[in-house]
C-alpha positions in Angstrom: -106.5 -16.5 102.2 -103.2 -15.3 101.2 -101.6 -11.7 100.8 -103.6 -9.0 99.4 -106.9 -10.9 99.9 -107.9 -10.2 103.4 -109.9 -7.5 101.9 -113.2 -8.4 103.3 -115.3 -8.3 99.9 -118.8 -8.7 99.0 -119.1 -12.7 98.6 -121.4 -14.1 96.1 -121.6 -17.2 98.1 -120.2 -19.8 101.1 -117.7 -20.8 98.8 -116.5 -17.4 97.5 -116.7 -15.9 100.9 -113.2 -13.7 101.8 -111.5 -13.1 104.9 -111.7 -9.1 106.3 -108.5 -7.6 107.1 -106.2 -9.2 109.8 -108.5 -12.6 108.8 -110.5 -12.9 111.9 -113.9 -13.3 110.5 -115.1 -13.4 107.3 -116.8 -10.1 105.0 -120.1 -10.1 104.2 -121.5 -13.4 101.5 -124.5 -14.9 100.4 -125.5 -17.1 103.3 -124.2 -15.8 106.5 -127.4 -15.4 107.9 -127.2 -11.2 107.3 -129.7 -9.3 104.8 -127.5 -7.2 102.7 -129.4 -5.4 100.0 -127.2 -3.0 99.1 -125.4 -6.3 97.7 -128.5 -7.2 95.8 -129.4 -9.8 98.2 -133.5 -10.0 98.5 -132.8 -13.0 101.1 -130.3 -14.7 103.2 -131.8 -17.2 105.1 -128.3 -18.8 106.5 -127.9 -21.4 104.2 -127.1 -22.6 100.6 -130.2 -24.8 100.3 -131.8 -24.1 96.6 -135.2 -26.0 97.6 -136.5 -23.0 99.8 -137.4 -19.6 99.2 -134.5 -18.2 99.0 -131.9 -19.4 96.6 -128.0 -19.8 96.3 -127.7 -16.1 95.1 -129.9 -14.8 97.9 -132.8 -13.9 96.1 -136.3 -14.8 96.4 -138.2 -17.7 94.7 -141.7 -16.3 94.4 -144.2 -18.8 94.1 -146.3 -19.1 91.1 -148.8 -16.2 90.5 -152.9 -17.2 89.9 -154.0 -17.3 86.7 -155.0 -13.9 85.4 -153.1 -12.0 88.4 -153.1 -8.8 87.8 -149.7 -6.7 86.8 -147.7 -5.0 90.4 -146.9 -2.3 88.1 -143.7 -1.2 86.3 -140.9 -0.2 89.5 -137.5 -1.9 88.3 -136.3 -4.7 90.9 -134.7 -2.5 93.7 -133.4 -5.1 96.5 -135.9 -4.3 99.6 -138.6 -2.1 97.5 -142.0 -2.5 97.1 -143.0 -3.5 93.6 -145.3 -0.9 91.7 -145.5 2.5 90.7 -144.4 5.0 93.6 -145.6 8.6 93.1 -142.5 11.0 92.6 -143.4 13.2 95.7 -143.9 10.2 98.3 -141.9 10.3 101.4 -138.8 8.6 101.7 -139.3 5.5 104.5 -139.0 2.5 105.4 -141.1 -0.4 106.8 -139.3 -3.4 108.7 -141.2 -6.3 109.9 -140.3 -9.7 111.5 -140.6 -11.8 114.6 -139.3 -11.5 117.9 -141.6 -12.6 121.4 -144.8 -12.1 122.0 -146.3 -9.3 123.9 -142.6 -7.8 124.3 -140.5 -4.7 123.3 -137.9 -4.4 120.4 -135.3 -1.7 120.3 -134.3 -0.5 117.7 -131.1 0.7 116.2 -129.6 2.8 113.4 -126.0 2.7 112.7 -125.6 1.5 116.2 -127.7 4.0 117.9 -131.4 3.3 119.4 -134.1 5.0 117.8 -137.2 3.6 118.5 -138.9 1.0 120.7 -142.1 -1.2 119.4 -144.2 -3.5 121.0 -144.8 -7.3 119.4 -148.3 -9.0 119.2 -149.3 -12.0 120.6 -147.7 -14.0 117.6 -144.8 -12.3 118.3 -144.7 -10.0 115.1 -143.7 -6.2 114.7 -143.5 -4.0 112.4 -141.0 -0.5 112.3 -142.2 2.7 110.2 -140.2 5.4 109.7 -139.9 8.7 107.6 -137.8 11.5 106.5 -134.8 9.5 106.1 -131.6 10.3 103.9 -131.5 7.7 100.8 -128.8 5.3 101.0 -126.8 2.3 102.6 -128.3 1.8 106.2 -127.6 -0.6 109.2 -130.4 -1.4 111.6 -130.6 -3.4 114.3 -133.2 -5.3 116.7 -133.0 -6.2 120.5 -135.9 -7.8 122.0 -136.3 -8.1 125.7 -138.7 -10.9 126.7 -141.2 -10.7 129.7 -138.8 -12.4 132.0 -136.6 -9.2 131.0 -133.8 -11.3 129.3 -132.5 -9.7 125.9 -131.7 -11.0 122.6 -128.5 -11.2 120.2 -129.1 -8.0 118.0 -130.3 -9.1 114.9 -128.9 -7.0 112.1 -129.8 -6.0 108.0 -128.1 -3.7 105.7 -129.9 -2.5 103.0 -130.4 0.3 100.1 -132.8 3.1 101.4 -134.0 4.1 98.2 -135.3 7.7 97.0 -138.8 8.9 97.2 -140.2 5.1 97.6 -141.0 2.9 100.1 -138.2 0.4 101.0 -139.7 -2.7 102.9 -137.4 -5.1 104.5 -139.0 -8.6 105.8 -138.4 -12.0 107.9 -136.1 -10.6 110.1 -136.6 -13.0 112.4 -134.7 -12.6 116.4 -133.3 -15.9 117.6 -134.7 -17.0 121.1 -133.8 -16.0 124.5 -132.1 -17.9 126.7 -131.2 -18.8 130.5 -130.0 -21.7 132.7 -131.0 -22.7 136.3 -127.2 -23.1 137.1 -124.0 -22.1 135.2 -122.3 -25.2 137.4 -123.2 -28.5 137.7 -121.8 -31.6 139.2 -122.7 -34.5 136.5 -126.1 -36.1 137.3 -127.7 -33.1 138.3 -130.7 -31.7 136.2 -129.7 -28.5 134.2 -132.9 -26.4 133.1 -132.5 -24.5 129.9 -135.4 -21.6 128.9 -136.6 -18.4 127.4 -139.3 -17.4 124.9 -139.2 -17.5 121.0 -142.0 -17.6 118.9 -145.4 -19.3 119.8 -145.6 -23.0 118.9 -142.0 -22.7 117.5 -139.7 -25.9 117.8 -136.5 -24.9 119.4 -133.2 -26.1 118.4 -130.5 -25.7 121.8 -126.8 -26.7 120.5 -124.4 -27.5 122.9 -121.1 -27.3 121.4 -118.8 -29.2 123.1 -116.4 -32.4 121.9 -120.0 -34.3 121.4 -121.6 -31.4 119.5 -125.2 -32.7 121.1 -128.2 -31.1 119.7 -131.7 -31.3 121.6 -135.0 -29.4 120.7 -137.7 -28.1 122.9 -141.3 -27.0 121.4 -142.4 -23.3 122.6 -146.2 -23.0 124.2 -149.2 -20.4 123.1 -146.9 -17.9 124.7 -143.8 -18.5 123.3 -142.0 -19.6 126.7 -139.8 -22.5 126.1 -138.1 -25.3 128.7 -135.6 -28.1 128.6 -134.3 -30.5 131.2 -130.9 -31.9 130.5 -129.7 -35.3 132.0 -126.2 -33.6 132.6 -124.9 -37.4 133.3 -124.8 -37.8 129.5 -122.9 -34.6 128.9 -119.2 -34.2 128.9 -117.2 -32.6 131.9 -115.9 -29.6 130.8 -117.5 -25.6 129.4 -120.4 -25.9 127.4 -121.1 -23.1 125.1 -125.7 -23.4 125.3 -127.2 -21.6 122.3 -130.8 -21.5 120.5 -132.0 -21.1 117.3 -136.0 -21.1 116.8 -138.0 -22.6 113.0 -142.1 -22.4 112.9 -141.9 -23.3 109.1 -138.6 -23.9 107.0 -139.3 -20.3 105.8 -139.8 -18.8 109.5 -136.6 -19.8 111.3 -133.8 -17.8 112.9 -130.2 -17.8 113.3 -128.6 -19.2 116.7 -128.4 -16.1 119.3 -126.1 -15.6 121.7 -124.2 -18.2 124.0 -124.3 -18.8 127.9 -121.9 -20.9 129.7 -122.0 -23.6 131.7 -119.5 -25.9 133.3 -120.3 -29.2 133.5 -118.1 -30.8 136.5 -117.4 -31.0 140.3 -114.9 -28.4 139.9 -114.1 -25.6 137.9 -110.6 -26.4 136.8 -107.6 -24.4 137.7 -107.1 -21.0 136.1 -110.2 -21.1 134.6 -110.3 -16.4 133.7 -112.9 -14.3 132.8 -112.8 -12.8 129.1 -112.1 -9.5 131.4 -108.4 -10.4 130.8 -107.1 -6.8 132.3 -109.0 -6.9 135.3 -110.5 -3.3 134.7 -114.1 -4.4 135.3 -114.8 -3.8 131.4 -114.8 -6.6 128.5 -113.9 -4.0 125.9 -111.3 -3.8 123.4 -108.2 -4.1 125.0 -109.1 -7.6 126.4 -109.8 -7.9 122.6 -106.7 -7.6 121.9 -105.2 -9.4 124.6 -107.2 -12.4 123.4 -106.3 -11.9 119.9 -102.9 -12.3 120.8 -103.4 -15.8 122.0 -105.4 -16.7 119.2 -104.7 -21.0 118.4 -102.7 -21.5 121.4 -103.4 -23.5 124.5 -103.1 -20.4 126.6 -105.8 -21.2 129.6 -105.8 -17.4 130.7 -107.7 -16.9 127.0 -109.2 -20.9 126.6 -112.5 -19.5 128.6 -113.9 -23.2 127.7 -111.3 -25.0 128.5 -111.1 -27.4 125.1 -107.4 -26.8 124.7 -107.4 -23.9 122.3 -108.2 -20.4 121.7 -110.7 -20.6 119.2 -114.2 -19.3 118.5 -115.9 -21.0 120.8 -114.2 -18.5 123.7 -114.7 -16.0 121.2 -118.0 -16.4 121.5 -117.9 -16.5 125.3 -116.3 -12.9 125.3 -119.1 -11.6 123.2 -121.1 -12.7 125.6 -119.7 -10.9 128.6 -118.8 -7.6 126.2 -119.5 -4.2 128.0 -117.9 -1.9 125.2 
């Protein structure tokens, strides 16, 4: 980005988006997929699509009131609030609602540290109350673990908590689980892919790999989800499986996190784990290690084996991370 702009600002959109210092990933914009309120974003749904819900500028498109609706009262538009009049002496909280699996837990976190654990319906929805809360920028986040006990990416929103009111934060919206029946196989043998999203959901599974193939599975009554891949049409080599879920083209999630699976009848030479230290631990200073490597053909840090040191191992040591 040049010098003195690896500052990691606020970014009002994909275009304007900045790199944060030492320019390994970019700073918060409209359209990375992250709820940011205290931006003044009401949405971010991932995109820059201006035919849906939410716009370009991350905010909402309401549709059309009825004729003759009556008036939500006179609250100025604070990002995450609940439009109306709010009585001076009501508690400061929050309500947070979305989607995860049905008939499953979500943990959540504040500022990184669990404080809570609710239970989901059998459309998969929960909702998160909580009280006595100090005003001002939080971060929560949401892990769901399945029946099968497999967990998802944490889902994350920043947001204003606002004084004596009721902030409400909606659609957040957990990507799917996801397993495999082997992470190697020899070409022509079937490769199952699962986990549980949202009932009736159709699944999107990317496989990023020099093909960048794209299949889609559809999720039963009880959210579990299956795939059989005819490895035979894949390419040999680390293939970095991930799943993203949409039940309307308002109620869809980002991709979650990766597993990896080697396509091949061996596992080349020198293939490492992202434990580059050998401590036991994916923490840190294998971080660092790997940044160092960063764009080069180094195979001790190419975990997928496509030549360079990119984001797809990145996102292979995220993965295995122990902290």
């Amino acid at each position: 980005m040049g010098a003195g702009n690896n500052i990691g600002s606020y970014g009002s959109s994909t275009a304007q988006r900045v790199c944060a210092p030492g320019c390994n990933s970019y700073g918060p914009y409209c359209g990375d997929g992250i709820l940011q309120a205290r931006f003044g974003e009401q949405c971010d749904d991932g995109n820059s699509d201006n035919n849906d819900l939410c716009d370009t500028s991350c905010h909402t498109i309401p549709p059309a009131p009825p004729p003759g609706a009556p008036s939500r009262g006179s609250t100025p538009d604070i990002p995450g609030a609940i439009p109306g009049v709010v009585s001076a002496d009501l508690q400061t909280r929050v309500v947070l609602k979305g989607k995860a699996f049905p008939l499953s837990s979500v943990k959540i976190l504040r500022d990184g540290a669990p404080v809570d654990v609710v239970r989901t319906d059998a459309n998969a929805d929960f909702i998160y109350t909580s009280g006595q809360l100090t005003p001002g920028t939080a971060t929560f986040g949401f892990v769901g673990t399945d029946r099968a006990n497999a967990q998802s990416f944490t889902t994350s929103v920043v947001f204003e908590i606002v004084q004596s009111a009721v902030t409400t934060v909606e659609n957040i919206f957990l990507p799917p689980t996801i397993s495999v029946s082997s992470t190697h196989v020899t070409p022509g043998d079937p490769l199952t892919i699962s986990g549980f999203t949202v009932p009736r959901a159709t699944v999107t599974i990317d496989l990023q790999d020099s093909s960048k193939a794209t299949l889609s599975a559809k999720a039963d009554d009880t959210g579990a989800w299956a795939l059989q891949v005819d490895t035979a049409s894949l390419a040999t080599g680390f293939h970095a499986i991930k799943a993203a879920f949409m039940l309307t083209p308002f109620i869809k999630s980002g991709f979650g996190k990766a597993v990896n699976v080697y396509i091949g009848r061996d596992i080349p030479s020198g293939a490492s784990s992202p434990d580059l230290n050998g401590d036991g631990k994916v923490n840190l200073i294998d971080f660092s290690i790997f940044l160092i490597s960063w764009n080069t053909s180094d195979v001790r840090t190419d975990f997928n084996h496509d030549g360079t040191t990119n984001l797809a191992d990145f996102s292979i040591m995220l993965f295995d991370w122990t902290g």
